[in-house]
Jmol script that loads the backbone (N, CA, C; Angstrom):
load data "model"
ATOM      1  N   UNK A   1    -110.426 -88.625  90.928  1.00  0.00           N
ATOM      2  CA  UNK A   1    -111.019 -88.575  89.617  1.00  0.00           C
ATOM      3  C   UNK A   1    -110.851 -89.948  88.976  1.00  0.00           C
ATOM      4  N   UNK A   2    -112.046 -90.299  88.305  1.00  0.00           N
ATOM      5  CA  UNK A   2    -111.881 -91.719  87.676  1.00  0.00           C
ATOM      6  C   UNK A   2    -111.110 -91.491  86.479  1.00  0.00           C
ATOM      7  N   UNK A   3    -112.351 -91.021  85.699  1.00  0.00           N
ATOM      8  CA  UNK A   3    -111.809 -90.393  83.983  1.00  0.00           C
ATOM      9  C   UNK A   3    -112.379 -89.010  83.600  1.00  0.00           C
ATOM     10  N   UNK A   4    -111.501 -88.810  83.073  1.00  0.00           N
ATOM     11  CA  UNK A   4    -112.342 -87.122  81.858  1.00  0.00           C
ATOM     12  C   UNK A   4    -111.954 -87.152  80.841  1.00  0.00           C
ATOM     13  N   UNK A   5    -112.751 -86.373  80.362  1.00  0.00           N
ATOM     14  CA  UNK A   5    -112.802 -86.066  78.580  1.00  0.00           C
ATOM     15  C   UNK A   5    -112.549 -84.337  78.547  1.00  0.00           C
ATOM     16  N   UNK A   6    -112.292 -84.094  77.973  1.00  0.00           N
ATOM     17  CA  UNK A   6    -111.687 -82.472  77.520  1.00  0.00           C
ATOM     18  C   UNK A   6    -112.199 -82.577  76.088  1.00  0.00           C
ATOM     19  N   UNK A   7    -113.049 -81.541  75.746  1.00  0.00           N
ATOM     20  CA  UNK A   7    -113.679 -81.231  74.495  1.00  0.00           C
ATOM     21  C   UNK A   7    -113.612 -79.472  74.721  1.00  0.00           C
ATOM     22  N   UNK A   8    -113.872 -78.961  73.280  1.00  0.00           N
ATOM     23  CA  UNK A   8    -114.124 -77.379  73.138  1.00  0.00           C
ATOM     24  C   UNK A   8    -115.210 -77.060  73.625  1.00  0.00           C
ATOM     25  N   UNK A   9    -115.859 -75.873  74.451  1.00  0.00           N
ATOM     26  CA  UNK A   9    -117.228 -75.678  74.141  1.00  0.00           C
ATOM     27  C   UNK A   9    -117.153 -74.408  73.624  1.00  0.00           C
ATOM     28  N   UNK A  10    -118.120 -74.289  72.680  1.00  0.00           N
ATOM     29  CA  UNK A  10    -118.235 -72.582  72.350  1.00  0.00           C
ATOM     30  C   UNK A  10    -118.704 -71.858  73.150  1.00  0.00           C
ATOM     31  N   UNK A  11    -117.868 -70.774  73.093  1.00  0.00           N
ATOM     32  CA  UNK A  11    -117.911 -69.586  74.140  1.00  0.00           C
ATOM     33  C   UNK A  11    -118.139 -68.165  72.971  1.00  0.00           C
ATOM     34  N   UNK A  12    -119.045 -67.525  73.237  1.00  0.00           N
ATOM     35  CA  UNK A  12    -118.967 -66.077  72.182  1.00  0.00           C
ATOM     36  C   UNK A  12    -118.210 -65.363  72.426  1.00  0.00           C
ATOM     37  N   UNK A  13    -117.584 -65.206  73.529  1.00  0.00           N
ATOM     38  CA  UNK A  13    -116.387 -64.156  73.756  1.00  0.00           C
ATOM     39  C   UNK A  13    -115.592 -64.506  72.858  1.00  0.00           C
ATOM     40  N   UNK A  14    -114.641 -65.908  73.397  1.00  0.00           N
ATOM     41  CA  UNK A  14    -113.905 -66.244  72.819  1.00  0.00           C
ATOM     42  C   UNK A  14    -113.570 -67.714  71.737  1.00  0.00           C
ATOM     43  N   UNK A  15    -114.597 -67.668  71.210  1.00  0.00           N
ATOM     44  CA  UNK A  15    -115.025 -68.682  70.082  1.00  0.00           C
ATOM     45  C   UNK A  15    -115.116 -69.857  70.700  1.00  0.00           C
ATOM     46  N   UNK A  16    -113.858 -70.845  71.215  1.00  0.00           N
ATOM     47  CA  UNK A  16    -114.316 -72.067  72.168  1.00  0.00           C
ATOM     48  C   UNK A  16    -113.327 -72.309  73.587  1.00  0.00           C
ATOM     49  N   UNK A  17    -113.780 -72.502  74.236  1.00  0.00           N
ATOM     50  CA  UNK A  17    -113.106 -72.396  75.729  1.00  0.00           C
ATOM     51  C   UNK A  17    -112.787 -74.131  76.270  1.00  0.00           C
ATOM     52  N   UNK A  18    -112.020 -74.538  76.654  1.00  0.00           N
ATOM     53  CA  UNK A  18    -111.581 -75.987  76.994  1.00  0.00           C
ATOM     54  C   UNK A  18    -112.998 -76.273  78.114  1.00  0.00           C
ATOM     55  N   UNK A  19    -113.019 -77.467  78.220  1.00  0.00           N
ATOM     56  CA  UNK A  19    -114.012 -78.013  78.656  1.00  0.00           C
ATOM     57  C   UNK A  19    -113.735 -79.419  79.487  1.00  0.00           C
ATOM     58  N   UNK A  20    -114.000 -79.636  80.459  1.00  0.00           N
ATOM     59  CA  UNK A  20    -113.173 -81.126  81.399  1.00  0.00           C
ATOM     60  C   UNK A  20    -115.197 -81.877  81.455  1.00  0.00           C
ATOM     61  N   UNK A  21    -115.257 -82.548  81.205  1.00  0.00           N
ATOM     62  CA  UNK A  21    -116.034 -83.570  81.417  1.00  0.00           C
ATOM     63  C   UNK A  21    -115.511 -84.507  82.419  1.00  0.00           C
ATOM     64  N   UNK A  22    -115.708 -84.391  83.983  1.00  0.00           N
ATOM     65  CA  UNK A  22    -115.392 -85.371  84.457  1.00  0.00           C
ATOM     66  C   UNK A  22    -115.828 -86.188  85.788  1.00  0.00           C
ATOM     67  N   UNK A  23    -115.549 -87.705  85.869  1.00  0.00           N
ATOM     68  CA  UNK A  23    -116.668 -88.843  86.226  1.00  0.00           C
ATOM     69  C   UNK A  23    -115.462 -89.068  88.043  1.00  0.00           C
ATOM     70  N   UNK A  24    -116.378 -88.340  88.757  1.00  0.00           N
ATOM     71  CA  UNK A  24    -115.233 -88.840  90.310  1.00  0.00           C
ATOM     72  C   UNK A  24    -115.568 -90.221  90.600  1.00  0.00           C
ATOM     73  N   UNK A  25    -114.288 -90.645  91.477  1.00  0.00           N
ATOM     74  CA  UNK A  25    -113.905 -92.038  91.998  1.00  0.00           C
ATOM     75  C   UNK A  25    -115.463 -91.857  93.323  1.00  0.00           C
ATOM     76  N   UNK A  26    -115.632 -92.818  94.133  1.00  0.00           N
ATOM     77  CA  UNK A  26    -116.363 -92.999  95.359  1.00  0.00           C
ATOM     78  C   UNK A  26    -115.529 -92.269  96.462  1.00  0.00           C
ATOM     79  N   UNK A  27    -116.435 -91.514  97.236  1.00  0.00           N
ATOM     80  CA  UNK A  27    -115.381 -90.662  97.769  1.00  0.00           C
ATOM     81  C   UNK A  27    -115.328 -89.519  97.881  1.00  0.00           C
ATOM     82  N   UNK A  28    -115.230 -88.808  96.610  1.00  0.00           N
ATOM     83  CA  UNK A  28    -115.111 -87.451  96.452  1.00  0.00           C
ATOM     84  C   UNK A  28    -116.778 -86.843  95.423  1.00  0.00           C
ATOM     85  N   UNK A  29    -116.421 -85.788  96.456  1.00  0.00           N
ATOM     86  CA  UNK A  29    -117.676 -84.779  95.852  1.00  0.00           C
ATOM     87  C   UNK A  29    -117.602 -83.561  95.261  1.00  0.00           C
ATOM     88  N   UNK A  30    -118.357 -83.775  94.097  1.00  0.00           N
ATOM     89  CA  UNK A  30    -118.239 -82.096  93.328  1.00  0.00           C
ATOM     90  C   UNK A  30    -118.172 -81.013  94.162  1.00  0.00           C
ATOM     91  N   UNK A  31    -117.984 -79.653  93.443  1.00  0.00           N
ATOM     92  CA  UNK A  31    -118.245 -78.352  94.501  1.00  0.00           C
ATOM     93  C   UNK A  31    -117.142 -77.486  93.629  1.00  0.00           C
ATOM     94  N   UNK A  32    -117.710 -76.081  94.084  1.00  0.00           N
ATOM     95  CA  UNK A  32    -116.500 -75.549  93.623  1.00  0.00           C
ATOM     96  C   UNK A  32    -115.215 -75.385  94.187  1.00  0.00           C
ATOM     97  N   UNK A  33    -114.752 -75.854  95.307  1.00  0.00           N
ATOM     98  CA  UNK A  33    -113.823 -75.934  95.855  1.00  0.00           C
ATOM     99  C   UNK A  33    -112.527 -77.438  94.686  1.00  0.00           C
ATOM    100  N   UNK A  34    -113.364 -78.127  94.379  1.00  0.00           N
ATOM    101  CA  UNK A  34    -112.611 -79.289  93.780  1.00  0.00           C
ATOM    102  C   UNK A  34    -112.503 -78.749  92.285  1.00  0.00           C
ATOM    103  N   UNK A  35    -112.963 -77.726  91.727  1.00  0.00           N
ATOM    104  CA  UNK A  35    -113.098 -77.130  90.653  1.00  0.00           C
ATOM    105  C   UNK A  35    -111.927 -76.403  90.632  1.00  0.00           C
ATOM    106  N   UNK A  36    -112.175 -75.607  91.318  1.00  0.00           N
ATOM    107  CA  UNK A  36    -110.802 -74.841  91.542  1.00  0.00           C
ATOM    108  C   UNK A  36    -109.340 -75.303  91.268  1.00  0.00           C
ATOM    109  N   UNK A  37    -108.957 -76.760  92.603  1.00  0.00           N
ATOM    110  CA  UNK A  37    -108.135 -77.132  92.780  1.00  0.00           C
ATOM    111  C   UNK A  37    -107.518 -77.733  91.494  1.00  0.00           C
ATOM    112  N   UNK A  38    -108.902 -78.503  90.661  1.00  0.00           N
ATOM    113  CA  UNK A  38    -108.366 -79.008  89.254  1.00  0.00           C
ATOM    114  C   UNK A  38    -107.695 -77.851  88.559  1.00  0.00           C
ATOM    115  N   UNK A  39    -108.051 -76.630  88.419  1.00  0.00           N
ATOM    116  CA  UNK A  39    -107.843 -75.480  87.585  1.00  0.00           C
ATOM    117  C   UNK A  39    -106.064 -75.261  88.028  1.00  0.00           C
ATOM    118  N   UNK A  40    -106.551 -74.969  89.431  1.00  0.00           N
ATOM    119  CA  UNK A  40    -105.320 -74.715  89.631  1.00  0.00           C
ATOM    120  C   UNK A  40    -103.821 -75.644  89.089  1.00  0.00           C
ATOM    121  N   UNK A  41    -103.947 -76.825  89.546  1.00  0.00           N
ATOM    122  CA  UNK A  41    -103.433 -78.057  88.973  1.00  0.00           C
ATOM    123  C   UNK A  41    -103.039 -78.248  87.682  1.00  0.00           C
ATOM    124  N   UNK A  42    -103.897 -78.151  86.649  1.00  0.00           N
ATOM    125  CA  UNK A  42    -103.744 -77.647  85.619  1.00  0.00           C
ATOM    126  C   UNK A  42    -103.159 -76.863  84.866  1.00  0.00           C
ATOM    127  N   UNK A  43    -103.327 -75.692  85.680  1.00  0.00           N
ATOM    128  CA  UNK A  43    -102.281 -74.837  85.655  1.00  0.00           C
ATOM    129  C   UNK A  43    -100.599 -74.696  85.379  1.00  0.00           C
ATOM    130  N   UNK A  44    -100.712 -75.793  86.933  1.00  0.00           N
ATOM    131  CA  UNK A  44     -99.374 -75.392  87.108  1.00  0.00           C
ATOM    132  C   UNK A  44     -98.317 -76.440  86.222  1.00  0.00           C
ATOM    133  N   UNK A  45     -99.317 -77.776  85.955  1.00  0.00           N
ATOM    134  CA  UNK A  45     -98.324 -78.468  85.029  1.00  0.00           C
ATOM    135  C   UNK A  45     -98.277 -78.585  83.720  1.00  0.00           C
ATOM    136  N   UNK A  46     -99.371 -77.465  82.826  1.00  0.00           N
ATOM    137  CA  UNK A  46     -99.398 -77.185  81.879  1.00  0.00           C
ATOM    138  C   UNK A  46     -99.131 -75.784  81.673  1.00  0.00           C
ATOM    139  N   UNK A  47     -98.971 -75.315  80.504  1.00  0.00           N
ATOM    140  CA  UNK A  47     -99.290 -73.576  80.260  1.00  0.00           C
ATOM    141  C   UNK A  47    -100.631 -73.248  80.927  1.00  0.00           C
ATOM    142  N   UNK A  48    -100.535 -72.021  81.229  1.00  0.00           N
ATOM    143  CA  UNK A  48    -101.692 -71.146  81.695  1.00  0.00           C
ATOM    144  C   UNK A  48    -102.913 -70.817  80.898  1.00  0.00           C
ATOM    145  N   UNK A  49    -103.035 -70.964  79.878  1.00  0.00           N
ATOM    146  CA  UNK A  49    -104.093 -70.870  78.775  1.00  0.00           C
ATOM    147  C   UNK A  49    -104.564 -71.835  78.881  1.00  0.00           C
ATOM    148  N   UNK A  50    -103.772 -73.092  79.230  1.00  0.00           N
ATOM    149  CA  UNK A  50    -104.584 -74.717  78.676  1.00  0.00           C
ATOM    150  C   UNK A  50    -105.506 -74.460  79.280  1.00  0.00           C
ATOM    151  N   UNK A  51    -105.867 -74.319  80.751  1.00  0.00           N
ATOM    152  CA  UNK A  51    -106.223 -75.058  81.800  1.00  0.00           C
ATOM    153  C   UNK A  51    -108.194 -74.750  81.478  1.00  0.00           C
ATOM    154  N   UNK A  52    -108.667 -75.599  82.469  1.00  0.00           N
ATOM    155  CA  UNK A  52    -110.399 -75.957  81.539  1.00  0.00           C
ATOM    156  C   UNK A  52    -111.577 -74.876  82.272  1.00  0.00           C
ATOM    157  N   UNK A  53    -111.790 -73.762  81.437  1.00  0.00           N
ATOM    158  CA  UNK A  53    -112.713 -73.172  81.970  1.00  0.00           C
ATOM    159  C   UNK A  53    -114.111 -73.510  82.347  1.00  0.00           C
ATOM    160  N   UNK A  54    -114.446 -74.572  82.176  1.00  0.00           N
ATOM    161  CA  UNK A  54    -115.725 -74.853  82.179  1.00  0.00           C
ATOM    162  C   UNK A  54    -115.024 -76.497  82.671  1.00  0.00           C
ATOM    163  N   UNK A  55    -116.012 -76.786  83.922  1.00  0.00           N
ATOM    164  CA  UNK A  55    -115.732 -78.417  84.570  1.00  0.00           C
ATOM    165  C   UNK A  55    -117.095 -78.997  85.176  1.00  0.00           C
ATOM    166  N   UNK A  56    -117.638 -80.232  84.574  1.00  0.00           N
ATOM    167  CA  UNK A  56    -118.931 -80.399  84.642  1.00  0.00           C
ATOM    168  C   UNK A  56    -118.474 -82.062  85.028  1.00  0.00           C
ATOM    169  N   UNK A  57    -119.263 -82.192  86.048  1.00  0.00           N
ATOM    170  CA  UNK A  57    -119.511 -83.838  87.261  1.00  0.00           C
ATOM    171  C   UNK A  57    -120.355 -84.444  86.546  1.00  0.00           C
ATOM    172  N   UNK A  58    -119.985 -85.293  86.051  1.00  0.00           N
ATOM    173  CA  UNK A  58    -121.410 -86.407  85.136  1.00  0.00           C
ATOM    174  C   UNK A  58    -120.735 -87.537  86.308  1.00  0.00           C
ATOM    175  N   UNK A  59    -122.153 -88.463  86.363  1.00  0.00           N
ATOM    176  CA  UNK A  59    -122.306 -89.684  86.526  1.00  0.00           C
ATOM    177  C   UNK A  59    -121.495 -91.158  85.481  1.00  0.00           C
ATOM    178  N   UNK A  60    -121.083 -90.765  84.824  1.00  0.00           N
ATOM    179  CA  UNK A  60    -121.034 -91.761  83.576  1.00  0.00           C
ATOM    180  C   UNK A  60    -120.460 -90.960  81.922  1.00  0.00           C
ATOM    181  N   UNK A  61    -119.338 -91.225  81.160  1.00  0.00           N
ATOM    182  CA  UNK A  61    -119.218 -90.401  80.094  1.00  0.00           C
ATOM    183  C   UNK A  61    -120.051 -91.259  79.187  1.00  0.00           C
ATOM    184  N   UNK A  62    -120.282 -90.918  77.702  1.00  0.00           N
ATOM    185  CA  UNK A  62    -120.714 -91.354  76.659  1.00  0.00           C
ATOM    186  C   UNK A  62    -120.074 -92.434  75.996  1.00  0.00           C
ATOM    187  N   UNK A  63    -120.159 -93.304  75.765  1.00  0.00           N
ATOM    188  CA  UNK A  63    -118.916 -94.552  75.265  1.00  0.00           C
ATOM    189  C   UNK A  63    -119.751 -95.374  74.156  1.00  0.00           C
ATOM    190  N   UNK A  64    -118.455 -95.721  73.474  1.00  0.00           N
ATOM    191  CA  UNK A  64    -118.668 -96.533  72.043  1.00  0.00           C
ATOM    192  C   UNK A  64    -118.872 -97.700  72.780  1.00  0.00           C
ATOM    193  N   UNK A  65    -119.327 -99.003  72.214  1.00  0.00           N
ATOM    194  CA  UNK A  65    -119.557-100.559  72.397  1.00  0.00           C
ATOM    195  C   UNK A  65    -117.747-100.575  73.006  1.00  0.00           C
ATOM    196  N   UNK A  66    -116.566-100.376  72.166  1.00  0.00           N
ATOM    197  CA  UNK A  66    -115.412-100.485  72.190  1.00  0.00           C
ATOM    198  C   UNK A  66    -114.710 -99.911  73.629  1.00  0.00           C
ATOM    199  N   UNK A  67    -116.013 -99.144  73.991  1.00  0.00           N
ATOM    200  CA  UNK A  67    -114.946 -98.373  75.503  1.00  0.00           C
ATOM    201  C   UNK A  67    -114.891 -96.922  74.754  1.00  0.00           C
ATOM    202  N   UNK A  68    -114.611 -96.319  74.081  1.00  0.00           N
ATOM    203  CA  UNK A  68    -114.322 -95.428  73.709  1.00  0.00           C
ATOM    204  C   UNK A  68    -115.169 -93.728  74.375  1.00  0.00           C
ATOM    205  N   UNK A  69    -114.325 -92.774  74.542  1.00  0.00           N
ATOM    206  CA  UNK A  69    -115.145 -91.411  74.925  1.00  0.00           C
ATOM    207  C   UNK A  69    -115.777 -90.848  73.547  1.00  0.00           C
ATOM    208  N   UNK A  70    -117.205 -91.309  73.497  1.00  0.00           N
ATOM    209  CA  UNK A  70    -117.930 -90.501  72.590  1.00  0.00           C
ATOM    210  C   UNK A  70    -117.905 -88.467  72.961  1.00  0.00           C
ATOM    211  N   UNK A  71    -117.037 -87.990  72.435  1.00  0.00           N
ATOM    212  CA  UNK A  71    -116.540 -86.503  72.327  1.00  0.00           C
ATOM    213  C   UNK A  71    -117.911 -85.999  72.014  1.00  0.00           C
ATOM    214  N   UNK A  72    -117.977 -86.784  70.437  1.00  0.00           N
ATOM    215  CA  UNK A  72    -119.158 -85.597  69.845  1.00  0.00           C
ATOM    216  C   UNK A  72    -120.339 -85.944  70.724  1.00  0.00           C
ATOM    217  N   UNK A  73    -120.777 -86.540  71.476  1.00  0.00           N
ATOM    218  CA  UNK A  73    -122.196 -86.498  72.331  1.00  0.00           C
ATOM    219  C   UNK A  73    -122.232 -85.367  73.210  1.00  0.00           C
ATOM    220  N   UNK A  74    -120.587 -85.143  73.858  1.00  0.00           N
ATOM    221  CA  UNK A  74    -120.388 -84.700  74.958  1.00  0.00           C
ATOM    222  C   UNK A  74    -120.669 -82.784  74.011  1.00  0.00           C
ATOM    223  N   UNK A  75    -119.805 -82.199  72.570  1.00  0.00           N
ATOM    224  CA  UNK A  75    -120.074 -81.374  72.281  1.00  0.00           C
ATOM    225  C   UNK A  75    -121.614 -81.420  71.679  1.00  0.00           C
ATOM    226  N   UNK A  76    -121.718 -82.313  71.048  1.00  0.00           N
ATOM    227  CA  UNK A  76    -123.364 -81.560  71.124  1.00  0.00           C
ATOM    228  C   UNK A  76    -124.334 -80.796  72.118  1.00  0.00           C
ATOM    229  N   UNK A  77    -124.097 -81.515  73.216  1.00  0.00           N
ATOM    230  CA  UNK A  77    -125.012 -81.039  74.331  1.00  0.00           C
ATOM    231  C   UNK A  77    -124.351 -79.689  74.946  1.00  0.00           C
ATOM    232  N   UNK A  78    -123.402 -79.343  74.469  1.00  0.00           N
ATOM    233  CA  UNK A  78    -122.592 -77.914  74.632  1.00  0.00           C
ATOM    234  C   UNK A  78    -122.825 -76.894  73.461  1.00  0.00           C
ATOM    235  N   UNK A  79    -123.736 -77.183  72.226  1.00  0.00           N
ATOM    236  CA  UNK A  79    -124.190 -75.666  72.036  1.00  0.00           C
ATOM    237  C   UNK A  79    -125.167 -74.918  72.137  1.00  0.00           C
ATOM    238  N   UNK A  80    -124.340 -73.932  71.354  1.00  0.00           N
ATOM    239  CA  UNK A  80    -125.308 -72.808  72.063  1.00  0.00           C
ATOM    240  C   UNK A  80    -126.465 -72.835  72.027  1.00  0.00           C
TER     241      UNK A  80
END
end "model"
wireframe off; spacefill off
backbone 0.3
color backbone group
């Protein structure tokens, strides 16, 4: 993994569900098998609630001139 961003997305069940935005190194390929493993991972070195129900492979995150992870681009395109 290069970088990720973690934002809310709304979920109606449960109002907003964690969210991983994230950009892989050369090398590795999406799938749900690498989905998993993040979850799992997650898991185990955080609480069990944290971990990111929703994990989406972009090419590239959203960034300020400064470098920065533009968040709100990433939740806009997450509602409902």
């Amino acid at each position: 993994m290069l970088e990720c961003a973690i934002t809310g997305a709304p979920d109606l069940e449960r109002g907003h569900i964690i969210k991983a935005t994230v950009v892989l190194t050369k090398g590795y390929s999406s799938g749900e098998a690498l989905k998993k493993e993040l979850q799992e991972h997650v898991t185990k070195v955080t609480a069990p609630y944290k971990y990111p129900r929703i994990i989406e492979f972009v090419d590239e995150l959203p960034k300020t001139i400064s470098g920065k992870i533009r968040r709100v681009e990433i939740r806009d395109r997450d509602q409902i």
